[in-house]
Every structure is written in C-alpha cells, then in structure tokens.
C-alpha positions as CSV (number, residue, x, y, z in Angstrom):
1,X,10.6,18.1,10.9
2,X,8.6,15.6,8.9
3,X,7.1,12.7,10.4
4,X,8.4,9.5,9.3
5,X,6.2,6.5,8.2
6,X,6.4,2.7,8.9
7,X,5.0,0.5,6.9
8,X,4.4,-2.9,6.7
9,X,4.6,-4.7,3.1
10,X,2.0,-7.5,2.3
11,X,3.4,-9.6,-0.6
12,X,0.3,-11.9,-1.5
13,X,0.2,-14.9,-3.9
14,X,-2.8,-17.3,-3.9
15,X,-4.2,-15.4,-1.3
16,X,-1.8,-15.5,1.3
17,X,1.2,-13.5,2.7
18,X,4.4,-14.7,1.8
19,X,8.2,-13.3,2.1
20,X,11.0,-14.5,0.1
21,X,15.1,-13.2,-0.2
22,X,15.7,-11.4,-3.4
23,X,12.4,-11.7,-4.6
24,X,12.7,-15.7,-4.7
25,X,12.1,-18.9,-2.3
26,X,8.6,-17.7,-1.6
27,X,7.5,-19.0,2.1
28,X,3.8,-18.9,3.7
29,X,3.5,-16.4,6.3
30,X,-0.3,-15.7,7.3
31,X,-3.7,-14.2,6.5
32,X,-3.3,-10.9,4.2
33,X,-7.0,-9.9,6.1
34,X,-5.4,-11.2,9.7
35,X,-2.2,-9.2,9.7
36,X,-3.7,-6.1,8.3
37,X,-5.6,-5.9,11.0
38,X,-3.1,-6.1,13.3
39,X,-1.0,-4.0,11.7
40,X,-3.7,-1.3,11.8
41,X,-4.1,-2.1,15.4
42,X,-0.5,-2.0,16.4
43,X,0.4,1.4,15.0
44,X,1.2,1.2,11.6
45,X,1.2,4.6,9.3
46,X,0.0,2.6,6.0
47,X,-0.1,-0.6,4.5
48,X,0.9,-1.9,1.1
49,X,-0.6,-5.1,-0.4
50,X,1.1,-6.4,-3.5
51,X,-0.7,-9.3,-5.2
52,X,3.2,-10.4,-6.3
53,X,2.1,-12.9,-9.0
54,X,-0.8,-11.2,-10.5
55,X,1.6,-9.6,-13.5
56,X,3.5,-12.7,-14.3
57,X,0.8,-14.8,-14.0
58,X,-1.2,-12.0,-16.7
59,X,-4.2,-12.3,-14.6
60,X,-6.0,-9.7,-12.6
61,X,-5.8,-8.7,-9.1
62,X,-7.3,-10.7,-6.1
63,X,-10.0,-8.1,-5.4
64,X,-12.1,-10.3,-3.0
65,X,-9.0,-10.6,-0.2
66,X,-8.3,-6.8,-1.1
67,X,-11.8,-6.0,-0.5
68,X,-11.8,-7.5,3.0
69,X,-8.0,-6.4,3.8
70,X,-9.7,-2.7,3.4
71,X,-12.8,-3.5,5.5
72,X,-10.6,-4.2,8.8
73,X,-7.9,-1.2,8.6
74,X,-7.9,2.1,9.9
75,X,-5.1,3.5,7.9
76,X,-3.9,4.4,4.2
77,X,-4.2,1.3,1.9
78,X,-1.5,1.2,-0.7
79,X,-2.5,-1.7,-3.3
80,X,-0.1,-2.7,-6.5
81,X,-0.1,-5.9,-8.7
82,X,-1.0,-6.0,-12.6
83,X,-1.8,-2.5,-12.7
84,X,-2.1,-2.2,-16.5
85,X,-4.9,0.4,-17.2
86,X,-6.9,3.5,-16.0
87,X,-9.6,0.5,-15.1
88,X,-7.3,-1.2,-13.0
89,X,-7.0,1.8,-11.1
90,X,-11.0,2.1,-11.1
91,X,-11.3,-0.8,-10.1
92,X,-9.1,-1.3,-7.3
93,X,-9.7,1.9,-5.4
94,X,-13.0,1.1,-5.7
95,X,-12.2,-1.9,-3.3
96,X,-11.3,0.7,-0.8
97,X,-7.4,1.3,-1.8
98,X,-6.0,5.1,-1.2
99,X,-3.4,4.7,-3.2
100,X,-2.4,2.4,-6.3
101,X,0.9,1.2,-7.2
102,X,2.1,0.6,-10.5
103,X,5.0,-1.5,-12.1
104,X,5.6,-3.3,-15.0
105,X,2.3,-1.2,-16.1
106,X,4.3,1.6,-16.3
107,X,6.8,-0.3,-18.2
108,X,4.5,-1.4,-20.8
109,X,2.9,1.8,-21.4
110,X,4.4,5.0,-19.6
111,X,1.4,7.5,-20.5
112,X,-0.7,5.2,-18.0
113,X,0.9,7.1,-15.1
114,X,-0.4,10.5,-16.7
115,X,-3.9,9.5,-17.4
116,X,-4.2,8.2,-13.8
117,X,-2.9,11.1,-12.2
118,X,-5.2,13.3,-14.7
119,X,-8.5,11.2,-13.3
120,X,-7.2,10.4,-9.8
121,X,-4.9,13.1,-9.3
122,X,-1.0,12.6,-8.5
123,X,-1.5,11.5,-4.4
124,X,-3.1,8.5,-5.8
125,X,-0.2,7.6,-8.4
126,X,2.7,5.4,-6.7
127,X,5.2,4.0,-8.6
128,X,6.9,0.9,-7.6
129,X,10.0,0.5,-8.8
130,X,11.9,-2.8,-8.7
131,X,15.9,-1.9,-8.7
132,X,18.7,-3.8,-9.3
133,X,22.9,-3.7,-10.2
134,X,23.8,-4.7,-13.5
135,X,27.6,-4.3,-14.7
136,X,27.3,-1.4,-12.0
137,X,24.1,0.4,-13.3
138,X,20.9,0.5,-11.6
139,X,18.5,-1.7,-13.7
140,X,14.7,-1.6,-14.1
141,X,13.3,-5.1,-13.4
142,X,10.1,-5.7,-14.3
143,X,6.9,-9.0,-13.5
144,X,8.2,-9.1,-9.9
145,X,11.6,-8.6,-10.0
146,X,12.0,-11.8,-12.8
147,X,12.7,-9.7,-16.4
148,X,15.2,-7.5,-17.0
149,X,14.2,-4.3,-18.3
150,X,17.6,-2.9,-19.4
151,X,15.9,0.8,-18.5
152,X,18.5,3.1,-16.3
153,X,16.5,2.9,-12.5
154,X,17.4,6.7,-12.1
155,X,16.4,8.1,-15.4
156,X,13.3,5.8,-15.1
157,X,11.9,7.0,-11.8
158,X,12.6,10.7,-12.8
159,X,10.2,10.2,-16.1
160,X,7.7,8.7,-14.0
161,X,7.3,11.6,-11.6
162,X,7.4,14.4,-14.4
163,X,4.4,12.4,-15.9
164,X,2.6,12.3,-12.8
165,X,3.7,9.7,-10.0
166,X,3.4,11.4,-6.0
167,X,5.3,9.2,-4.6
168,X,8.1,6.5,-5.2
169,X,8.1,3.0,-4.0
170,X,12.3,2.1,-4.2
171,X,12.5,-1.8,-3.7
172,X,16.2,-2.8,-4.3
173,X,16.3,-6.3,-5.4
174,X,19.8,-6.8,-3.8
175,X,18.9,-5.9,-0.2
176,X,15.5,-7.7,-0.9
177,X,15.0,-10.1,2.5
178,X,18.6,-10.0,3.1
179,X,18.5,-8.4,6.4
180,X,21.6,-6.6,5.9
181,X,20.3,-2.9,5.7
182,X,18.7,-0.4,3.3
183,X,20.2,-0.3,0.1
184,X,20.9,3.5,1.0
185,X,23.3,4.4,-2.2
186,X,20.5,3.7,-4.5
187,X,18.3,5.8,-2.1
188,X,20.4,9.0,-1.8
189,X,20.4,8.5,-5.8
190,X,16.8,8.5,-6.2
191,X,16.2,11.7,-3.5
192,X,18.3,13.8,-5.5
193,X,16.9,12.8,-8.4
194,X,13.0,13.8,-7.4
195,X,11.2,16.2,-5.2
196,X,7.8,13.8,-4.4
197,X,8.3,11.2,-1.4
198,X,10.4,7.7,-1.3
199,X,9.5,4.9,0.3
200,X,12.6,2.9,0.9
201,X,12.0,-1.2,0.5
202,X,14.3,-3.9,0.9
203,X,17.2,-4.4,3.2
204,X,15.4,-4.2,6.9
205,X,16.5,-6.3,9.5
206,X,16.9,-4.4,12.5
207,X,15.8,-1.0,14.4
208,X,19.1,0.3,14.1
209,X,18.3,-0.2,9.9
210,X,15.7,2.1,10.0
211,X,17.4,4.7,12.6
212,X,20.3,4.6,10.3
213,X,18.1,5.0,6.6
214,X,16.8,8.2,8.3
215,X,19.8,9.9,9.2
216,X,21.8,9.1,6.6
217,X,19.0,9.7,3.6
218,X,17.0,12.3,5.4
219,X,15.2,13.1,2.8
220,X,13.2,9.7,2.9
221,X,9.8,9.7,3.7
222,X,9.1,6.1,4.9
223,X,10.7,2.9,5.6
224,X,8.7,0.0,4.2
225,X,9.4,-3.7,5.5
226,X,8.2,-7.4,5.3
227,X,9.9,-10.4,6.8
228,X,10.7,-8.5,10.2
229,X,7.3,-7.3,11.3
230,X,6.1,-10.2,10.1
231,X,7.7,-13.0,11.9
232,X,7.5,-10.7,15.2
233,X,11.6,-9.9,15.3
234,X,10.6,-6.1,15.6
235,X,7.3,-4.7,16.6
236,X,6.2,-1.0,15.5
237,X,5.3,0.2,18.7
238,X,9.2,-0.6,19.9
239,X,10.8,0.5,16.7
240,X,8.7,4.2,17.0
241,X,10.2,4.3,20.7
242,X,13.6,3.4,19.2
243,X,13.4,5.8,16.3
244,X,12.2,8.8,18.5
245,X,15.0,8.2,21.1
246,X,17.3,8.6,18.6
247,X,15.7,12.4,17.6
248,X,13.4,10.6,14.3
249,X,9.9,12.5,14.3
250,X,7.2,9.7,14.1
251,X,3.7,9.2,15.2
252,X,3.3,7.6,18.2
C-alpha cells in the first residue's frame, strides 16, 4: 500500500504565516522560518510555502524568508507564489525548494508547465490548483483565489498534467478553513481524471477528516492542512497514530 503524506501548508504574506476561511479574513499566525522547523521536527512528510500575495500584488517572491525556511528543514520543500517563468523556477529552487508550485502562471501562459518540466523534469512541476462551484461547475480561480477564471477545474488540471505537471495541488475554495471536511466530490473528480499524485487542500478540521479523505478517495496521495496544525488542535505525531489505527500506511 502507498504511504500517505501529511503536510503542513505555510500561507505567507509580509513575511509571516497567516490562515484565513475561504481564502479571506487573513489572521497572523507565526514565523514561516519557526514553524518550519518544527514542522520538520515533529514528523511532517513535506512542507509547502505559498508567498499568498506575491501574484496579486505582481511582485516577486520573498526569497530571503524562503531561503532561511530551507536552511532549518529536513524534508521536501514545496514553494508556489508568482510563479510566472522558467526563471522563477531558477530562481526559487535555487533557494533550496524541491518542488515548485505554479498557479495563475499556468493560467497566464500554459506552455510554462512544459518548459519547466523539459529543464527540471516533471517531479519538480506542481500545479496548484485553486477550485471553486459556480452555477454547479468546478471553476478555475486564479491571484489567490480572488479572479474568476471561468476555466472547467477538471478539464484544466487534466491539460496541465499532459503538458508536464507530477503532481496536483487541489485547494477547494469552499472547504477553505471551514473545518467541515475535505471537499472529497471534487477529489474523486480530479483522481479519475489523472494518473500523477493529488494533494487534497482545504476542508481539515479533525483526525477523523483525514482518516475519512483516505478511505473514501484512496487514490489520494497526501492530505495538506493549515489552520489545524497550526494553532496546535491536532499534532502530526497523534494524527499518524490515528491514521495507522485505522489501517492508513504512513511514516511514523
């Protein structure tokens, strides 16, 4: 059986951690550099650092903080925000990311995903996709969940994978720091849809959220959350005991 990841979210702006609920009311949480340590420490598989502003704002990435978030961890760095070239890529790997995670990038100009995957190779190629319901369709939002792309989610992700993505970020804007669960109908959509690993975001509130996305979406990879690691309501050493109990494969 494949081992399932846990992974803690890092939504920056101005150089700090902060958490919101659907993707607005933005509060301060910590020190990017402080909790990714101890998220390294504590058993985390990966980390993901978005600089959540960077796009909107149309400025580039806080490479400094990333630089020193890299330093301190022991595990697979997962970096995204204004993502807009094959330089950006360059230029944030060579702050010590693993992978790098592209949005409204992506939107802009597709063929970005392919040239990156062509230099970097597809491993390093995530694309973060920021889902939401419109009149019943799944909707492509794009500048941090603000703009409304009018692209079909499904369709969308699918493209981005044939030109070269390895892996697939799912953040449903609805579930977004709700609490109330995975969004796990837009999940099951997107794992039939493609054959390289989702990362389900948005929804997490309790253990049972996570036992529950990996028995009814098996085929997802790794459950990513924010607000609930963050504010200590679950810890990952508890949660891996929890999921292994209930016959989940992580690593302990």
């Amino acid at each position: 059986m494949i081992t399932k990841r846990i992974i803690p979210c890092l939504d920056v702006r101005n150089g700090r951690v902060v958490k919101g609920v659907n993707f607005e009311g933005l509060r301060d949480v910590s020190s990017p550099v402080e909790l990714a340590r101890y998220y390294s420490d504590c058993g985390a598989d990966e980390l993901v650092f978005y600089d959540i502003t960077a796009s909107a704002e149309g400025r580039l990435l806080f490479t400094d903080i990333l630089t020193e978030v890299a330093k301190c961890i022991f595990i697979p760095l997962t970096v995204g925000g204004a993502i807009n070239t094959v330089e950006d890529f360059d230029r944030v790997l060579k702050c010590g990311a693993d992978k790098v995670s592209v949005n409204s990038g992506a939107i802009r100009n597709p063929d970005l995903i392919r040239q990156a995957a062509e230099r970097y190779g597809n491993q390093c190629v995530v694309l973060s996709a920021d889902i939401k319901r419109v009149n019943g369709e799944f909707h492509v939002f794009a500048k941090g969940g603000r703009e409304d792309t009018g692209i079909e989610g499904i369709s969308w992700i699918r493209r981005c994978v044939e030109l070269g993505a390895g892996e697939v970020v799912v953040n449903s804007i609805d579930t977004d720091g709700v609490k109330g669960g995975f969004d796990l109908e837009m999940l099951r959509a997107v794992c039939d849809a493609v054959s390289v690993p989702v990362i389900a975001s948005g929804g997490a509130g309790s253990m049972e959220h996570f036992t529950t996305l990996f028995h009814e979406v098996p085929k997802v990879d790794a459950g990513l959350a924010a607000s609930i690691f963050h504010f200590g309501e679950v810890t990952i050493p508890d949660l891996k005991k929890e999921l292994q109990s209930n016959n989940i494969t992580v690593r302990l």
